[in-house]
N, C-alpha and C positions, 0 to 999 in steps of 0.2 A: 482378543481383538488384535490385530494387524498394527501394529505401530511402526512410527520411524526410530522410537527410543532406541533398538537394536543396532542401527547401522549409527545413531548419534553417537552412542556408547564407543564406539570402535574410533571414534578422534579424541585425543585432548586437546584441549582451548592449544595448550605450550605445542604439542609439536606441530600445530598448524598456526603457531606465530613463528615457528623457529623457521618452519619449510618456507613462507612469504619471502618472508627479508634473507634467505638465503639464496635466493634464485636469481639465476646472471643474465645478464641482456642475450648472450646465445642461447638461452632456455625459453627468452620468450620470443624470438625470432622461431626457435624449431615449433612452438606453442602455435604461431601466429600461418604458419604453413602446411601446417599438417591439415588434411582434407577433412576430417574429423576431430571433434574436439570431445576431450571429456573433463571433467570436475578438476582434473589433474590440471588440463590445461586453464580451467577458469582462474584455478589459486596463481598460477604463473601470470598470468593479466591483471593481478589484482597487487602484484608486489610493485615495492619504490623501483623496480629494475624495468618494467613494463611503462614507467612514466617517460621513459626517453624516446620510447618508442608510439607514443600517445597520438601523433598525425597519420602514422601512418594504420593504428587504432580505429581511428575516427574515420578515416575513408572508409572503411571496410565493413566499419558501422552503416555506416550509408548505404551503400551497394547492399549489402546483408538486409537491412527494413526496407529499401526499395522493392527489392525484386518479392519479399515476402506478403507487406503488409502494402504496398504502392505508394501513394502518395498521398495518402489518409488521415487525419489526427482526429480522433472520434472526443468526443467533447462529454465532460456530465458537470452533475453539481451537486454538494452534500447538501442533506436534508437533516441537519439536528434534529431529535426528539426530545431530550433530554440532557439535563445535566446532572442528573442524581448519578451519584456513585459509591460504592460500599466500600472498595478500596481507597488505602493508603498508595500515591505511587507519588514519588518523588520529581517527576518531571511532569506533572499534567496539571493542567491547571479545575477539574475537576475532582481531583482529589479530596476525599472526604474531611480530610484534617483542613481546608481550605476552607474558611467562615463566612461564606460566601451564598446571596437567595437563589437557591435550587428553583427551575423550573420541568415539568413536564407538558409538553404540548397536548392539549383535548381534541377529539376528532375534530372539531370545526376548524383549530385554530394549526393542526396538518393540514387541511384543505388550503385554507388561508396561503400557509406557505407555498404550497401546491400551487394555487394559482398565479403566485409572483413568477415562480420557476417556469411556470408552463407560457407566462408571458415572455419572458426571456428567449423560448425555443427549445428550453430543454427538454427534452426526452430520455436520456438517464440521468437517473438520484441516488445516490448513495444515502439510505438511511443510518443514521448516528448516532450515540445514544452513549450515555456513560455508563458505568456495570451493577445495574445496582438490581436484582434477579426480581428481589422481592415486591418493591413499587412498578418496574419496568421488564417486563419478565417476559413470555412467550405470549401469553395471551391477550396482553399490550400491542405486541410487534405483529401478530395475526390479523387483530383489527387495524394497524394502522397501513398494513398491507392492502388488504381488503377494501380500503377507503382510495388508494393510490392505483393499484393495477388498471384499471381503468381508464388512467390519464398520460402514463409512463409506458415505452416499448419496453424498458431497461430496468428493473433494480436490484440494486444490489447490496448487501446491509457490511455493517461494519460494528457489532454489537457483542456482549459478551461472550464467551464462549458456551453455547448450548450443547445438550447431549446429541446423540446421530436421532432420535426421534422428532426429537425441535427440528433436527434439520431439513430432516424428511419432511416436517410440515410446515417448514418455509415455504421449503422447494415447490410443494402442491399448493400453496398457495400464492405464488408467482416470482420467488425469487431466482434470476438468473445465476447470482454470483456472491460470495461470500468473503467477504478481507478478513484475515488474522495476523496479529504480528507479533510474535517473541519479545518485541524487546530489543532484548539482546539473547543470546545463547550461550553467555558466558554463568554457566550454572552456579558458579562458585560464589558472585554479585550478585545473583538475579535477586535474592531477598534482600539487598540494600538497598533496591529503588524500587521495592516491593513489599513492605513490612508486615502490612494488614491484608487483610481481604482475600477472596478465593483465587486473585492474579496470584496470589505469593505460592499458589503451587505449581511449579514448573514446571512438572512432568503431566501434569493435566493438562498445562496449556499445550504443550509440546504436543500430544496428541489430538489438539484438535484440528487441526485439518485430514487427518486418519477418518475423524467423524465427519469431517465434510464429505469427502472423498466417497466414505461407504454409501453415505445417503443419496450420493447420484447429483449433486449440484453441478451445473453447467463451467464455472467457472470458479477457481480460488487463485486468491490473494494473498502474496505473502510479505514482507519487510522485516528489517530492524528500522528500531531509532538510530539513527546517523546522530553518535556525540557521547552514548553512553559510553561505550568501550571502544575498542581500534576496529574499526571499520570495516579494513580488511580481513580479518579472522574469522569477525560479527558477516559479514557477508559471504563467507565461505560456508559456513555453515547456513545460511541462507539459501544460500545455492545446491550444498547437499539434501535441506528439505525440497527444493521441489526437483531435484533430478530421483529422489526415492517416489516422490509422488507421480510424477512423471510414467514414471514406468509400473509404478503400483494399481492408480487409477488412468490409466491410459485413457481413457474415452474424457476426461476432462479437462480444461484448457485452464492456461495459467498465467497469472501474471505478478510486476513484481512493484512493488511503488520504494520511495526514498525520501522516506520522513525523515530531517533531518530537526536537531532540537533549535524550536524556536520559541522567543518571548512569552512566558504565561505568567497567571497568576499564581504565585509563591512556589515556582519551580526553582530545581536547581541550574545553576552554570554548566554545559557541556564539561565533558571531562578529556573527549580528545574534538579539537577542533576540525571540521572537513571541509577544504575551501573547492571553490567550484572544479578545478583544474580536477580534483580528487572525484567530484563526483562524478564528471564527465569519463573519467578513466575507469569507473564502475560500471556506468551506463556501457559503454563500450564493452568491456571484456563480460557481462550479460549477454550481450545482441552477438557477439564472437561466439562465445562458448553454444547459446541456443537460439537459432533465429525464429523460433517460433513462439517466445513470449513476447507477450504485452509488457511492453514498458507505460507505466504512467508517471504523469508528473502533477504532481501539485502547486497549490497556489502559495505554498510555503515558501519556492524559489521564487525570485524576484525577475522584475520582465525582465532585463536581459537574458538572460540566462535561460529560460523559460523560450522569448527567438531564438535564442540558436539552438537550442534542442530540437525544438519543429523540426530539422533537415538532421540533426543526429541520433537517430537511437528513438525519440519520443512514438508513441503509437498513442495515447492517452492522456489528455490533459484532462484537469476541472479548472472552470473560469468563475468570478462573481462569487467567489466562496465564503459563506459568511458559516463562521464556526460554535457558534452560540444556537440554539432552542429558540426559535420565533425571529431570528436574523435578519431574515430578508423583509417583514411587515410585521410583524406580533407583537413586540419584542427587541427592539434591534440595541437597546441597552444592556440585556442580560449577558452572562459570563461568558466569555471566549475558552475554548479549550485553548487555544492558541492562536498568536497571532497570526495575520494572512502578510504576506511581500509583495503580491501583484493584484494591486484593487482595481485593475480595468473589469470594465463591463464585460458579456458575454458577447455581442458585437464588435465592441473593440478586439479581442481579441480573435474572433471570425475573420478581420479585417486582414490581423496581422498572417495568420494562417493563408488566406488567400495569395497575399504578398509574398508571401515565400512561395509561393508555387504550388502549394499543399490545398486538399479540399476538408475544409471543417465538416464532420458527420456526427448529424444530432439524431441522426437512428438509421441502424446499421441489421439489424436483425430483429424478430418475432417470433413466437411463439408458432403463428399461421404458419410458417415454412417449415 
């Protein structure tokens, strides 16, 4: 099979911390003007030398999402399933070692939530689910499909990593998009904030957007956690997985989210802090380097920050995001994977969207087309 392992293999973690922090403000001026950008020029946008240069970043962010995506910000909301999980991971608050009453949702009480969402206006769900194969598995997430397509233009799951089979029979069973995220990519750590359970294999997980890719899914999703390791290294390699996917599976679209670590139960303390300045200068040298990904933003940033993104770089927000199995009406005590920063309504934030000049889009595309 086809993997990225080959071209991952060809960096180390060190000489792509040594290249960051070695590169000088005329490296990223020559970065910032060149007609064409490639990975080379991503890491020059993503060093302390690129932060001096960060306004004039940011315009170019703009103009770059304007003229690509317009003036858009397409709106969804996760749909927990579960909190069962079979893994050990040191920053989730679903974590198995975490002595806490597991919930799984039953067809009625997905609908349930269904219908709060579907009150809201939403039309894409992000289905969520912690990893746990054996209670929550494929033939779980097939039905709980099957009960949703119907009511949803959009979904898109966010769930273990399954084989290229499972994905194929996502896919024919109506999933538009699929999120996966590393972590981190610093392989040498990955089993510290990974001890137990099938995440602790990283070259498994590394290939699974390979398996997305083959099965033909319209859209993947990539990140790190923002906190495990340095940022900039952890996102350089980020960016080399979808500039290989990119060109691997060409006919699929992509995009990229910026989970940063936030308050759970019995997680650990971030280990490098990333203040907004930082993530906005990420966002930025993303939307430089490819103007053709989806940036989303979650409800993990807090409003501010959350408005001014609308006009920078944003293409994707989730609003009203309750992160726990039965959230939104079932359930609204049960476990948080983590905590949320911006608890406006889905409305309220439609409002804010408008204010800025931007059109809130709660279904953008179909199947029918």
């Amino acid at each position: 099979m086809q993997s990225f392992e080959n071209t991952f293999h060809q960096y180390s973690w060190t000489f792509v911390h040594d290249r960051i922090y070695s590169v000088r403000k005329a490296d990223v001026q020559r970065s910032l003007h060149k007609t064409k950008k490639t990975i080379d020029d991503f890491l020059v946008l993503l060093s302390p030398a690129a932060s001096y240069s960060l306004e004039e970043m940011a315009q170019l962010t703009q103009q770059l999402t304007q003229k690509r995506f317009g003036k858009t910000i397409q709106l969804y909301a996760p749909l927990y399933l579960s909190n069962e999980c079979q893994n050990i991971c040191t920053y989730c608050g679903f974590s198995m070692d975490n002595q806490i009453k597991r919930r799984t949702l039953s067809s009625i009480e997905i609908m349930q939530e269904a219908a709060a969402l579907k009150a809201m206006g939403v039309n894409h769900v992000l289905l969520v689910s912690g990893e746990a194969n054996k209670t929550v598995g494929i033939d779980y997430f097939l039905k709980a499909i099957k009960l949703l397509r119907p009511h949803f233009a959009h979904i898109s799951i966010e769930v273990q990593p399954l084989s290229r089979e499972e994905y194929e029979a996502v896919h024919q069973a109506g999933v538009h998009a699929v999120l996966v995220y590393q972590e981190t990519y610093h392989e040498e750590v990955y089993k510290r904030y990974h001890p137990k359970g099938k995440k602790s294999n990283f070259a498994f997980r590394l290939d699974t957007p390979d398996r997305i890719g083959q099965a033909g899914l319209h859209k993947i999703g990539l990140g790190v956690l923002l906190g495990l390791e340095d940022w900039r290294v952890d996102s350089f390699f980020n960016a080399l997985h979808i500039d290989y996917l990119q060109k691997t599976y060409w006919q699929t679209k992509y995009s990229v989210s910026f989970p940063r670590l936030r308050p759970a139960e019995g997680i650990i303390e971030p280990n490098f802090i990333m203040e907004d300045r930082d993530l906005l200068q990420l966002i930025c040298a993303y939307r430089i380097w490819n103007a053709d990904l989806e940036i989303s933003i979650s409800t993990r940033e807090n409003e501010k920050f959350r408005n001014h993104i609308i006009s920078l770089g944003a293409t994707t927000m989730s609003a009203a995001s309750k992160t726990n199995p039965g959230g939104y009406v079932v359930d609204p005590q049960s476990l948080e994977q983590f905590e949320t920063s911006d608890e406006r309504s889905m409305d309220e934030v439609r409002k804010v969207i408008y204010r800025a000049g931007y059109e809130p889009v709660m279904k953008d595309w179909d199947t029918y087309w």
